[in-house]
Backbone as CSV, one residue per row, in Angstrom:
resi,resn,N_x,N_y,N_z,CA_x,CA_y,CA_z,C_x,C_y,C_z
1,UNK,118.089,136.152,59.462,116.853,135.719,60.134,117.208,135.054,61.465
2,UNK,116.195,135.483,62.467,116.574,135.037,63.761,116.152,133.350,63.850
3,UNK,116.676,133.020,64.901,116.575,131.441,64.856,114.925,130.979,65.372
4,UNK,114.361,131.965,66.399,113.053,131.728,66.232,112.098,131.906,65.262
5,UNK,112.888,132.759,64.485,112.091,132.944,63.133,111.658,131.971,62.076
6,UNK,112.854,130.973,61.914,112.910,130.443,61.555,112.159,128.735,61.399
7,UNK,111.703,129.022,62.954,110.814,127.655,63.455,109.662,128.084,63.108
8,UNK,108.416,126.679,63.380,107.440,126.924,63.202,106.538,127.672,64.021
9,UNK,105.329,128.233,63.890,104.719,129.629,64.283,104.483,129.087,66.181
10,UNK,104.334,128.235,66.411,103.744,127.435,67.760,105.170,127.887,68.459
11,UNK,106.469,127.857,67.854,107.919,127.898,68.930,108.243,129.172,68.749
12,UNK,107.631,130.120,67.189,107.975,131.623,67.571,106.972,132.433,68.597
13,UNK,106.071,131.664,68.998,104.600,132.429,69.501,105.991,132.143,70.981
14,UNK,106.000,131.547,71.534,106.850,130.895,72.778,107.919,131.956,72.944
15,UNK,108.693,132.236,72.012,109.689,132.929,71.992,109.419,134.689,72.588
16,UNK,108.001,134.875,71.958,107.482,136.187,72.185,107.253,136.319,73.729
17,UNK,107.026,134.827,74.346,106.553,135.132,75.579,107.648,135.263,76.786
18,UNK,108.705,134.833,76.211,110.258,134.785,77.380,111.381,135.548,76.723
19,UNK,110.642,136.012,75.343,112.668,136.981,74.788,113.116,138.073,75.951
20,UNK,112.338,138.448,76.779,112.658,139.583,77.795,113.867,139.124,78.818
21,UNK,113.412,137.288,78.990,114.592,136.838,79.778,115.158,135.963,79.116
22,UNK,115.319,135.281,77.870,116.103,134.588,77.370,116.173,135.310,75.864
23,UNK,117.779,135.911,75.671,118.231,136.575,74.696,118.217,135.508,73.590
24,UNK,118.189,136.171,72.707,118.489,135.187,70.751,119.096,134.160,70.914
25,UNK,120.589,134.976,71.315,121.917,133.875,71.513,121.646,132.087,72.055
26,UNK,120.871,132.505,73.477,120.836,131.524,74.320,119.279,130.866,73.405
27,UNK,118.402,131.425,72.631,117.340,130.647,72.775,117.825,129.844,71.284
28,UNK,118.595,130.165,70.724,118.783,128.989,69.494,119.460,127.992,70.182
29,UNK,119.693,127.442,71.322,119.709,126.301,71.894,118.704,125.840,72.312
30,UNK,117.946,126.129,72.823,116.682,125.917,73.307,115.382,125.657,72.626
31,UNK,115.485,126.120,71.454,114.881,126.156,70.588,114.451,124.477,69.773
32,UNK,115.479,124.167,69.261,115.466,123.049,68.505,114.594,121.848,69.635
33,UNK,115.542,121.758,70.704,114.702,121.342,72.011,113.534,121.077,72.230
34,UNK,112.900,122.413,72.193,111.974,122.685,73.029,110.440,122.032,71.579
35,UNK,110.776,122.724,70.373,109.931,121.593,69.504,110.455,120.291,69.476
36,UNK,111.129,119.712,69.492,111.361,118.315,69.351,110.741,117.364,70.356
37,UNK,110.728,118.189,71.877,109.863,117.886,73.036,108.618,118.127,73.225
38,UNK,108.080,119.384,72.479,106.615,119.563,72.513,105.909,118.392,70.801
39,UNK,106.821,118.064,70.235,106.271,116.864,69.028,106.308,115.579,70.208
40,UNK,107.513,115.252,70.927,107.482,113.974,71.690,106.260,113.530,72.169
41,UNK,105.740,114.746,72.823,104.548,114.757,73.985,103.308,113.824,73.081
42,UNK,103.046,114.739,71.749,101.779,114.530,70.979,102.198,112.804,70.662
43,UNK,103.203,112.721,70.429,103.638,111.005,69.977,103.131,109.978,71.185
44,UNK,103.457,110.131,72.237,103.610,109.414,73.285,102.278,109.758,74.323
45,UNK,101.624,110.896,73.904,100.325,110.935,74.869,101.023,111.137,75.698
46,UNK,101.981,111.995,76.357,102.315,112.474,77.434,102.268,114.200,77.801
47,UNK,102.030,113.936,79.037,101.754,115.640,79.854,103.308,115.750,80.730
48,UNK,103.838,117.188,80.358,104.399,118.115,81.412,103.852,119.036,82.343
49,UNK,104.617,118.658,83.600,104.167,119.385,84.365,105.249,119.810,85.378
50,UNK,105.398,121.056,85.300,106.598,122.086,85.730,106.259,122.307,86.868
51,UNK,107.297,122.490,88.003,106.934,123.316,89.290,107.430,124.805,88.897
52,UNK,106.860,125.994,89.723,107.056,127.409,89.784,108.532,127.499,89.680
53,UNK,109.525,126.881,90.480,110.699,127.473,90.314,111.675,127.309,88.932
54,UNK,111.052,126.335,88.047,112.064,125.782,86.637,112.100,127.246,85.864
55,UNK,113.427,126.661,85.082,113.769,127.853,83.831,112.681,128.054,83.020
56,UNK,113.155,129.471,82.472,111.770,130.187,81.597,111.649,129.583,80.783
57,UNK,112.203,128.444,79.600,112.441,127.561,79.054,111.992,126.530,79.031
58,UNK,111.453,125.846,80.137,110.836,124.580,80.811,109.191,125.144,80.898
59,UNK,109.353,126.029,81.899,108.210,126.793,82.758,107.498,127.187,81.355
60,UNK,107.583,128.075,80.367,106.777,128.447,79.257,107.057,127.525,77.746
61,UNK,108.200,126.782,78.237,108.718,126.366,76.743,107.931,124.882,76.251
62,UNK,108.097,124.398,77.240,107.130,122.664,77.087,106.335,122.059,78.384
63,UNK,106.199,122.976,79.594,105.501,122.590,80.497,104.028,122.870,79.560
64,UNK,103.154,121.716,80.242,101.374,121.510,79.891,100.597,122.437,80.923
65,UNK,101.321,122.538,82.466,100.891,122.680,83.252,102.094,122.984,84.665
66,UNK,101.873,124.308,84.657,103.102,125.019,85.973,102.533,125.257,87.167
67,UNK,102.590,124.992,88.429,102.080,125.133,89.622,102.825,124.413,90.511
68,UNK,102.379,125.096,91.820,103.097,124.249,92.884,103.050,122.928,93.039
69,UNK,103.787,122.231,94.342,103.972,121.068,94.284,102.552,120.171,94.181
70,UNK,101.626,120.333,95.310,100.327,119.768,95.564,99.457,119.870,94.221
71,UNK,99.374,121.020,93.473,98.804,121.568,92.795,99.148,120.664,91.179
72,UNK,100.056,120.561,90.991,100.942,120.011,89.957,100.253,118.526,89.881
73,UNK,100.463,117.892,91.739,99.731,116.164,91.235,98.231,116.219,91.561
74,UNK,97.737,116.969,91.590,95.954,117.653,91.426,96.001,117.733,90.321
75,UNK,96.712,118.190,89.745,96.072,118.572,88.111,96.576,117.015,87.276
76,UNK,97.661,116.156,87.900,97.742,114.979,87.352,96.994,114.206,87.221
77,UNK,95.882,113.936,88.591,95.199,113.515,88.432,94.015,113.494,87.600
78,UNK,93.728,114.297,87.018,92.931,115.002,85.876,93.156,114.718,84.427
79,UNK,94.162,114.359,84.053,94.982,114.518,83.008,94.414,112.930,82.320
80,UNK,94.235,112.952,80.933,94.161,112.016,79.986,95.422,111.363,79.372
81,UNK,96.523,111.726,79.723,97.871,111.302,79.202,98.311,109.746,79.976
82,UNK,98.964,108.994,79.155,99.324,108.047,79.329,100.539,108.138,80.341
83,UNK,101.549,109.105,79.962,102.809,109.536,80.223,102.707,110.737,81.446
84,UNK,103.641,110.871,82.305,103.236,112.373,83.634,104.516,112.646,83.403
85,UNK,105.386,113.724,83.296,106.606,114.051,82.766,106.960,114.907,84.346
86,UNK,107.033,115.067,85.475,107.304,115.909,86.113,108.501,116.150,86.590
87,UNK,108.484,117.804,86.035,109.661,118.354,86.334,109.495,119.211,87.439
88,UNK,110.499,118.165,88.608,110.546,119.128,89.991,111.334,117.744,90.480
89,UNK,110.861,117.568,91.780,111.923,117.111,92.989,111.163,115.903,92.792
90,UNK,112.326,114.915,93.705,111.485,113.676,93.503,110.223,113.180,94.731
91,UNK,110.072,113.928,95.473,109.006,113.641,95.899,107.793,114.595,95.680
92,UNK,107.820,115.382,94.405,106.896,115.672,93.593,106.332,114.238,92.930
93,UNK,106.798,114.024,92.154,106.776,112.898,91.440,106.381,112.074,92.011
94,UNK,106.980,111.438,93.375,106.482,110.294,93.987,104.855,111.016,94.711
95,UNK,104.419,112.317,94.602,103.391,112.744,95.220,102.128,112.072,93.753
96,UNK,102.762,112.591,92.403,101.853,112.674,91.626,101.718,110.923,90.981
97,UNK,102.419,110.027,91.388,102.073,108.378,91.809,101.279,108.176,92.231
98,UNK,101.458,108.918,93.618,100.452,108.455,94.743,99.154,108.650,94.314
99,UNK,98.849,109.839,93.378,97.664,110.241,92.480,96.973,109.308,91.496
100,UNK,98.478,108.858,91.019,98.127,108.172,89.532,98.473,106.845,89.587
101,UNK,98.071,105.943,90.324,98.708,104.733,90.240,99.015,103.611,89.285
102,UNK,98.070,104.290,88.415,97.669,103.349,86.954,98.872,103.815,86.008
103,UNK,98.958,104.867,85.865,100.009,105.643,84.915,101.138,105.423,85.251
104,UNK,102.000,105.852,83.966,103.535,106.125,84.276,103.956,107.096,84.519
105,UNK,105.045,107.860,85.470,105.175,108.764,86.197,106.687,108.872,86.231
106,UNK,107.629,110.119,85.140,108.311,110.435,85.079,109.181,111.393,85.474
107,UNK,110.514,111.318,86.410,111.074,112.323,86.406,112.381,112.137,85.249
108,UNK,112.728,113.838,84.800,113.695,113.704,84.536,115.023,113.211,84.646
109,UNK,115.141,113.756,86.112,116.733,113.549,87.104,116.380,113.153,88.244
110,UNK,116.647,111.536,88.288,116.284,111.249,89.892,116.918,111.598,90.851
111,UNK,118.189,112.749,90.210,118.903,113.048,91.633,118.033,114.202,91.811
112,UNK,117.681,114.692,91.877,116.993,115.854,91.876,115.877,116.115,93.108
113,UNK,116.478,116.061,94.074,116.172,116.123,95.372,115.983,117.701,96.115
114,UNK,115.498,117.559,97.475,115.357,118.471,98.096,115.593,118.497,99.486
115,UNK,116.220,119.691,100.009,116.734,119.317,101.397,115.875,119.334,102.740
116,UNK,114.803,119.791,102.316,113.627,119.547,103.161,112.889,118.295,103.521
117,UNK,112.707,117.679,102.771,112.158,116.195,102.338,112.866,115.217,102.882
118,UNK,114.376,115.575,102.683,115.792,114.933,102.777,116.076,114.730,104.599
119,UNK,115.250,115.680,105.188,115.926,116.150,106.353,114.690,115.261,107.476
120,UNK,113.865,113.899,106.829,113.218,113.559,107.854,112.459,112.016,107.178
121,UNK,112.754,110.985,107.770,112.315,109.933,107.164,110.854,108.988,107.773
122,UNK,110.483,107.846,107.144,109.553,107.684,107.804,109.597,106.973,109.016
123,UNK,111.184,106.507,109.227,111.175,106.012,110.783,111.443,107.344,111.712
124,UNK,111.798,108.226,111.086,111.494,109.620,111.966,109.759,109.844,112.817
125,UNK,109.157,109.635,111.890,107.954,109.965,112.367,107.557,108.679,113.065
126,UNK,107.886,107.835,112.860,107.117,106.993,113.838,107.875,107.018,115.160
127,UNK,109.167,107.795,115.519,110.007,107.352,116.231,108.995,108.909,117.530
128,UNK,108.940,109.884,116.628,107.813,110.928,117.466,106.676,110.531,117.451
129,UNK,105.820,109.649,116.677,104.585,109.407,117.437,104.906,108.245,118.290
130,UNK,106.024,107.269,118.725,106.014,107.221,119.646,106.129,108.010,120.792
131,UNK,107.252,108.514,120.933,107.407,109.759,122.001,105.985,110.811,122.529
132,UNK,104.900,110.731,121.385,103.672,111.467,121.781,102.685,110.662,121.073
133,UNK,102.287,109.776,121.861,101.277,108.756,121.642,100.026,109.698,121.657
134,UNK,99.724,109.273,120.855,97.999,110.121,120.377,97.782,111.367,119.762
135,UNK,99.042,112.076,119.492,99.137,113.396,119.196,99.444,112.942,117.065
136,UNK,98.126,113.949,116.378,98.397,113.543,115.338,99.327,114.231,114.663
137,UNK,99.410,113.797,113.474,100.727,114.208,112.469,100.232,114.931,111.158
138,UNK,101.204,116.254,111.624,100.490,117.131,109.513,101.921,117.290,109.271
139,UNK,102.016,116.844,108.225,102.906,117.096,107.807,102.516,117.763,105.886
140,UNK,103.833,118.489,105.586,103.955,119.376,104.696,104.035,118.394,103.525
141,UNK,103.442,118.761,102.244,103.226,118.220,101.392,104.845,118.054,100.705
142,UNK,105.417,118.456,101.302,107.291,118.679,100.423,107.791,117.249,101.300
143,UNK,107.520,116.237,101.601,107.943,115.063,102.085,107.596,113.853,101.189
144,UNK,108.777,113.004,101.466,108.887,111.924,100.886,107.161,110.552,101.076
145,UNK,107.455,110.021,99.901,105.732,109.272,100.655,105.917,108.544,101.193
146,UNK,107.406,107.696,102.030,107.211,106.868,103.455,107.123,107.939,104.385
147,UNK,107.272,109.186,104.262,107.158,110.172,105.816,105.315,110.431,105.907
148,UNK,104.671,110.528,104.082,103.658,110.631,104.224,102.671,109.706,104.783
149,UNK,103.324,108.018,104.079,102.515,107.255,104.418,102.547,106.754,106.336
150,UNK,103.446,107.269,107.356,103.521,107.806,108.938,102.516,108.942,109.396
151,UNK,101.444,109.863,108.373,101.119,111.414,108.618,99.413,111.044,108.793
152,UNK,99.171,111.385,109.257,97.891,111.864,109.466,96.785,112.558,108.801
153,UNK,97.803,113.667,108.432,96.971,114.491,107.577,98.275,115.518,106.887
154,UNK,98.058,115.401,105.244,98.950,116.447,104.392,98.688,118.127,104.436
155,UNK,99.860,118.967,104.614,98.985,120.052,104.589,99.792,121.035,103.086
156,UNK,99.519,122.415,102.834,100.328,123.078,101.958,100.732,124.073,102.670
157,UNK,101.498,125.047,102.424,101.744,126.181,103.182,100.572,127.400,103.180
158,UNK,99.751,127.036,102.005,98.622,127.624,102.383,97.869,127.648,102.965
159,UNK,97.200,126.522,103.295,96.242,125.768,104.300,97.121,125.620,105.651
160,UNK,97.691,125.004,105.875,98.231,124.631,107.169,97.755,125.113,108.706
161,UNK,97.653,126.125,108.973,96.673,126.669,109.771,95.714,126.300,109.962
162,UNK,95.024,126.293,108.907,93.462,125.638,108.531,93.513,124.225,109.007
163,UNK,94.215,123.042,108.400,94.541,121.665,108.430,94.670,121.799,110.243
164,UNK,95.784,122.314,110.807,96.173,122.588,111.909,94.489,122.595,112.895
165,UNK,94.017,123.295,112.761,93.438,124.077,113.224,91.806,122.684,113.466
166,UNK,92.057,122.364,112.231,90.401,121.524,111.372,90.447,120.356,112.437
167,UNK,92.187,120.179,113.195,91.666,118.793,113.830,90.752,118.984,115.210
168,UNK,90.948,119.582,115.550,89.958,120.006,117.023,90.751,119.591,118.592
169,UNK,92.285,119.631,118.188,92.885,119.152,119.118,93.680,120.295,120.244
170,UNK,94.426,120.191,120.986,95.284,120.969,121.492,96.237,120.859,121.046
171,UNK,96.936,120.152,120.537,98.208,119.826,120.060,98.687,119.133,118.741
172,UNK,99.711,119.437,117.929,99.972,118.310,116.786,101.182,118.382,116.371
173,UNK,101.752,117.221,116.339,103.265,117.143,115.498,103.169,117.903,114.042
174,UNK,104.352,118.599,113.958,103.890,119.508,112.234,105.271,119.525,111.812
175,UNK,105.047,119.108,110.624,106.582,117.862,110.069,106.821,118.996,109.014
176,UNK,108.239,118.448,108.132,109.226,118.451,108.910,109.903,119.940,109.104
177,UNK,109.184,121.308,108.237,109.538,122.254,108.076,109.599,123.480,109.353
178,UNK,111.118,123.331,110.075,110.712,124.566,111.467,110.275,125.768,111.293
179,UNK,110.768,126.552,109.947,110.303,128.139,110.412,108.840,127.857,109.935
180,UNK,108.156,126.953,109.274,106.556,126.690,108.910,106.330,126.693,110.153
181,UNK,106.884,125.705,110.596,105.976,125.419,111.881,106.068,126.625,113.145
182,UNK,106.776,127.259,112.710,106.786,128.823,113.098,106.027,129.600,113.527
183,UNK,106.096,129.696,111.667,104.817,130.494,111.327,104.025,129.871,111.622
184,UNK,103.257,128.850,111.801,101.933,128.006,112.038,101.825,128.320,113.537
185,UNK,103.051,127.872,114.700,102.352,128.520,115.803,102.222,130.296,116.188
186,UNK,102.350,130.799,115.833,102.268,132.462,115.614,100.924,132.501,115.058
187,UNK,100.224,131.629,114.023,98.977,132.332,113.934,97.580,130.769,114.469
188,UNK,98.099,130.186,115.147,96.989,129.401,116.170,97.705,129.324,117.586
189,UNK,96.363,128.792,118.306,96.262,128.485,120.069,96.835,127.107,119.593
190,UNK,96.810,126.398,118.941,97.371,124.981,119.174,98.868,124.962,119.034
191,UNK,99.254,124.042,120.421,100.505,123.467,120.543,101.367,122.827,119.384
192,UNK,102.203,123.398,118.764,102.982,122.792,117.430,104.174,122.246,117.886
193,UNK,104.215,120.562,117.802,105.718,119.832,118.034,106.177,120.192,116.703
194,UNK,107.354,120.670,117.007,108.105,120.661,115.288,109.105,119.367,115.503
195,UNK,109.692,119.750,113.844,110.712,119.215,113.351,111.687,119.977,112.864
196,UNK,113.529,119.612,113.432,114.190,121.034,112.862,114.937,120.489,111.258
197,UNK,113.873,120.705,110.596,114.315,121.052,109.075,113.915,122.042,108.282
198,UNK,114.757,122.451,107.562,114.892,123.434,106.733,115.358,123.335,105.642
199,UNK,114.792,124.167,104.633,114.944,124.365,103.636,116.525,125.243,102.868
200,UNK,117.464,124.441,102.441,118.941,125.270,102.407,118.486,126.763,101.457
201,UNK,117.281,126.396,100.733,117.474,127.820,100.218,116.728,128.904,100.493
202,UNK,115.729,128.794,101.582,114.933,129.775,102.353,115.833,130.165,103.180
203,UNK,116.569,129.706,103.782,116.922,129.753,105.156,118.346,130.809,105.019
204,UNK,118.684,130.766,103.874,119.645,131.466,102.984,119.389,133.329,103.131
205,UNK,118.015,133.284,103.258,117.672,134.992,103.084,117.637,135.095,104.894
206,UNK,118.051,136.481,104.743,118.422,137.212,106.000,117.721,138.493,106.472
207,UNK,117.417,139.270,107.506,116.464,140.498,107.284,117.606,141.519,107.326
208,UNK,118.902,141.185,107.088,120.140,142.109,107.145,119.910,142.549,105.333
209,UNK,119.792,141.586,104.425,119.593,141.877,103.146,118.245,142.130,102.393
210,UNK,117.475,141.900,103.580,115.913,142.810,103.278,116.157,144.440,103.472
211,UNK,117.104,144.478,104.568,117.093,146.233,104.861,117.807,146.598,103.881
212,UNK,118.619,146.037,103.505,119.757,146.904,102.369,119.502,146.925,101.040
213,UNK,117.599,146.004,100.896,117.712,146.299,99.539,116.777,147.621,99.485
214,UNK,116.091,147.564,100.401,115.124,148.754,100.841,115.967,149.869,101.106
215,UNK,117.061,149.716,101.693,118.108,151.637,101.533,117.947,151.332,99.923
216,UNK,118.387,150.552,99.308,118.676,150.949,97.870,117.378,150.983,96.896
217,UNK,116.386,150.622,97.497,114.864,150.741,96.447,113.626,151.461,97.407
218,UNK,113.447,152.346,98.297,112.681,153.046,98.673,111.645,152.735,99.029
219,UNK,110.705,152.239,97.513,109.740,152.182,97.290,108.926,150.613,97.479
220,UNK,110.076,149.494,97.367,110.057,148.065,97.023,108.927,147.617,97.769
221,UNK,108.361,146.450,97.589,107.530,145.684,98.720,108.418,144.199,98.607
222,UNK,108.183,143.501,99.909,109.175,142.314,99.700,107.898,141.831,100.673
223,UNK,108.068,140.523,99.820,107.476,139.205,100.398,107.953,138.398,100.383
224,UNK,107.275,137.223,101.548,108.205,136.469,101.456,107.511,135.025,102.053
225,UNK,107.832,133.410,101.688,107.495,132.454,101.966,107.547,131.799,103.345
226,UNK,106.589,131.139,104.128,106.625,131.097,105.600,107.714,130.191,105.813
227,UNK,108.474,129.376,104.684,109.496,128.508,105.166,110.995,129.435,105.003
228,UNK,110.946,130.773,104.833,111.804,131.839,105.622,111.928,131.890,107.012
229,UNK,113.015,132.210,107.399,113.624,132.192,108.886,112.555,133.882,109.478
230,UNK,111.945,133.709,110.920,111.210,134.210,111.458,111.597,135.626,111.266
231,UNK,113.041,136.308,110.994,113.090,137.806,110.993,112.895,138.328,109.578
232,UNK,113.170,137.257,108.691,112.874,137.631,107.034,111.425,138.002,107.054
233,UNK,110.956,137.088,107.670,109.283,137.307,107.722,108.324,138.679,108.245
234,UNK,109.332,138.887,109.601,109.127,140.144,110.125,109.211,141.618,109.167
235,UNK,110.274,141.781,108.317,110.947,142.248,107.844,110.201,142.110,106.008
236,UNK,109.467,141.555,105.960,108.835,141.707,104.917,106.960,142.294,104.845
237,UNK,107.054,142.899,103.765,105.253,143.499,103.425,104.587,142.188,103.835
238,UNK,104.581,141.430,102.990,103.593,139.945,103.069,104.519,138.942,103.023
239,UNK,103.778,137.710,104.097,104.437,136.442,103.966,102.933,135.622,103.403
240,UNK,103.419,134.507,102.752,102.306,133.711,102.223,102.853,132.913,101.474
241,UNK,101.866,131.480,100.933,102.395,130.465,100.238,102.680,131.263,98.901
242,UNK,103.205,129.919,97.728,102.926,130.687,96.341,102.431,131.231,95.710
243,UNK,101.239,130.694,95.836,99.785,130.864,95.229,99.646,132.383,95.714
244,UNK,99.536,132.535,96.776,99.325,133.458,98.081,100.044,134.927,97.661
245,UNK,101.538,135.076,97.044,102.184,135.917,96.819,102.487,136.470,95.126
246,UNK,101.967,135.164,94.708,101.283,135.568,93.094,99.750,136.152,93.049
247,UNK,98.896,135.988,93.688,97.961,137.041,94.317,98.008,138.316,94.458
248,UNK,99.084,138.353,95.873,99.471,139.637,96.585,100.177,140.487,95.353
249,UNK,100.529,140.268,94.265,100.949,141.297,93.482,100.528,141.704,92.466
250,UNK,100.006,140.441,91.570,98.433,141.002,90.866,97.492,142.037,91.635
251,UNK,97.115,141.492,92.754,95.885,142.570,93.330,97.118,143.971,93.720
252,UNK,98.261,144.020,94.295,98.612,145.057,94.461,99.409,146.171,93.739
253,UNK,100.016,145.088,92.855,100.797,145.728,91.388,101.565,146.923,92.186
254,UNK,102.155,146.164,93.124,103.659,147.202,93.300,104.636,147.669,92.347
255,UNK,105.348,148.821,92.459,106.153,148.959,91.169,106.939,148.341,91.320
256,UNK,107.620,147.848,92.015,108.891,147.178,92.360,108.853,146.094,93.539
257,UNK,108.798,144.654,93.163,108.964,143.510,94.441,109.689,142.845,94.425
258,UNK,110.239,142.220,95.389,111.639,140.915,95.317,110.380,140.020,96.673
259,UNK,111.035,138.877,95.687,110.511,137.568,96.723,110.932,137.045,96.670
260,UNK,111.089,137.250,98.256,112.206,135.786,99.098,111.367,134.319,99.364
261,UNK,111.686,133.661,98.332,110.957,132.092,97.965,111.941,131.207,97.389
């Protein structure tokens, strides 16, 4: 008898939904885990809440609730749990605080950082709105909350344009992500001061390994996230936030996609 078999019907139902990417072998580790953590929750009145990129394990195994960063402390705020369990970066966490001030607000691994976030502080921003007195500040929801509590206005990679766009200005500092802010001036008339940070693992994809996966798949569609470097972007079917490219493939049900995210 297999080891999911063996658990109760709630951790074999789970098993049905990820055996495609997590084999037998690996899930009788995971297993024991993953009920012992989904009993914790009911004990303690606490909610998980996963970002898109965690293991299939996390993401289907004991997350309450999987979504992007913004999205994740939106839905915190909502939540009846005593406990906020979030698994992602730490200025997820410090986002879904800022939500919940009453509650307790858990990360797993406080090292658990990001190099975007990492790459701009809040005496950064005050050090450019000096340099451009009157010019306001959007910055990307992937920042720490002293860069937020310097910002003007939060944006997502979905909106941003929009946010951009909503202030009625000529111009705006747009923190701290460069190829966003990229993409953001490519699709408005308004003047975008950037910031040069980047993301180590967007910035990683190349449009040299977009072409070569396309000699080898014909047919593929590739999309790809606006905090990709400007030729990945070129070089792909669709660019768009998360939300945005989990969309684009439901509605288009390509046979074959890779996304550079």
């Amino acid at each position: 008898m297999s080891t999911h078999q063996k658990l109760d019907k709630n951790i074999s139902e789970i098993y049905q939904r990820i055996s495609k990417v997590i084999p037998d072998v690996e899930w009788k580790f995971h297993a024991p885990l993953i009920e012992k953590i989904n009993k914790l929750k009911k004990e303690k009145n606490a909610v998980i809440l996963a970002h898109n990129y965690q293991t299939p394990e996390i993401y289907h195994g004991v997350a309450d609730i999987a979504a992007d960063s913004l999205a994740l402390a939106q839905e915190a705020a909502k939540t009846s749990a005593d406990i906020i369990v979030l698994c992602g970066v730490h200025f997820m966490a410090e986002t879904a605080k800022l939500m919940n001030p009453e509650k307790k607000v858990l990360i797993p691994d406080m090292q658990a950082g990001c190099s975007l976030s990492a790459s701009i502080t809040g005496q950064d921003v005050v050090m450019l709105k000096e340099k451009y007195p009157g010019v306001p500040v959007v910055s990307y929801v992937n920042t720490s909350a002293d860069v937020k509590a310097e910002t003007d206005v939060c944006c997502t990679s979905a909106n941003a344009v929009k946010v951009v766009e909503s202030l009625g200005v000529d111009k705006v500092i747009f923190l701290p992500d460069h190829y966003l802010a990229n993409y953001v001036q490519k699709n408005t008339k308004v003047k975008i001061i950037s910031w040069q940070g980047t993301c180590i693992v967007h910035e990683k994809f190349t449009a040299r390994e977009v072409e070569d996966i396309r000699k080898q798949n014909p047919e593929i569609k590739v999309i790809a996230h606006p905090e990709c470097p400007p030729d990945v972007i070129s070089a792909s079917d669709f660019a768009g936030s998360t939300s945005s490219m989990v969309k684009y493939v439901k509605e288009k049900q390509p046979k074959k996609s890779i996304i550079s995210n």
